[in-house]
N, C-alpha and C positions, 0 to 999 in steps of 0.2 A: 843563530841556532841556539836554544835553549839547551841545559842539561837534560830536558826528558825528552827531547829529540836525537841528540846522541845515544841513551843507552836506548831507544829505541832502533839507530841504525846497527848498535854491539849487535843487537839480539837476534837482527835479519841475515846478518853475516854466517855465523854458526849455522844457520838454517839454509843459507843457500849452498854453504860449503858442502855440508851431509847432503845438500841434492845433489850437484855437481859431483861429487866422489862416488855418490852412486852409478849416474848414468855414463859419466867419462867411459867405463868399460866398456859399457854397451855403445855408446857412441863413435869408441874407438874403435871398436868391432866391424861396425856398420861401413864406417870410411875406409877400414884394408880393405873390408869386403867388395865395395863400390872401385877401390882401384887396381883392385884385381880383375875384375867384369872387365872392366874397363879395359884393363892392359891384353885382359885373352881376346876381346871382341877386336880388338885392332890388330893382333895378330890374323885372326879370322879374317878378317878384310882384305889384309895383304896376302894368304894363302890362296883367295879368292880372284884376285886381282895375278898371282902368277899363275893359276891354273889357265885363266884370260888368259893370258898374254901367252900362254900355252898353243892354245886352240888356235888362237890368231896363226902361230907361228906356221903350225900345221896345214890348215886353210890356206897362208899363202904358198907354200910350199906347192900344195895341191895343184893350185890355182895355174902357178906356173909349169907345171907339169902339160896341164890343159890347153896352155896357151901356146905352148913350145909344137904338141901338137897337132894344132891349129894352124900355126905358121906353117907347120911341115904342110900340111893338107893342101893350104890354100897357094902355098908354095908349087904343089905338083899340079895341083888343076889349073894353074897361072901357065905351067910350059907345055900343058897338054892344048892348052884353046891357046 
């Protein structure tokens, strides 16, 4: 490497730094941003997922209400015939 190769790489330094200093802010911005989305949208998923597992609950609940029933029913027409 030559000397007019080194102060050409001084000179790209100073010049990538003043980018770099600029955009860091915004950059840094952008990425809480993205893990915050992030962090609410997985919360949302698992809100979504116990409201499920909610319903479920309920439907089986039902279910067996229905079934109990059923038994009763099929139980009295079984000692009637």
């Amino acid at each position: 490497m030559t000397h007019g190769d080194e102060k050409g790489a001084d000179t790209l330094m100073p010049g990538l730094k003043d980018i770099l200093s600029v955009l860091a802010p915004f950059l840094l911005g952008l990425f809480t941003s993205y893990l915050s989305d992030k962090r609410s949208t997985r919360h949302d998923e698992h809100s979504f997922l116990a409201d499920d597992y909610k319903a479920v609950l309920a439907e089986n609940r039902e279910l067996r209400k229905e079934n109990k029933e059923l038994r009763k029913e099929l139980n009295n027409y079984e000692t009637k015939h």
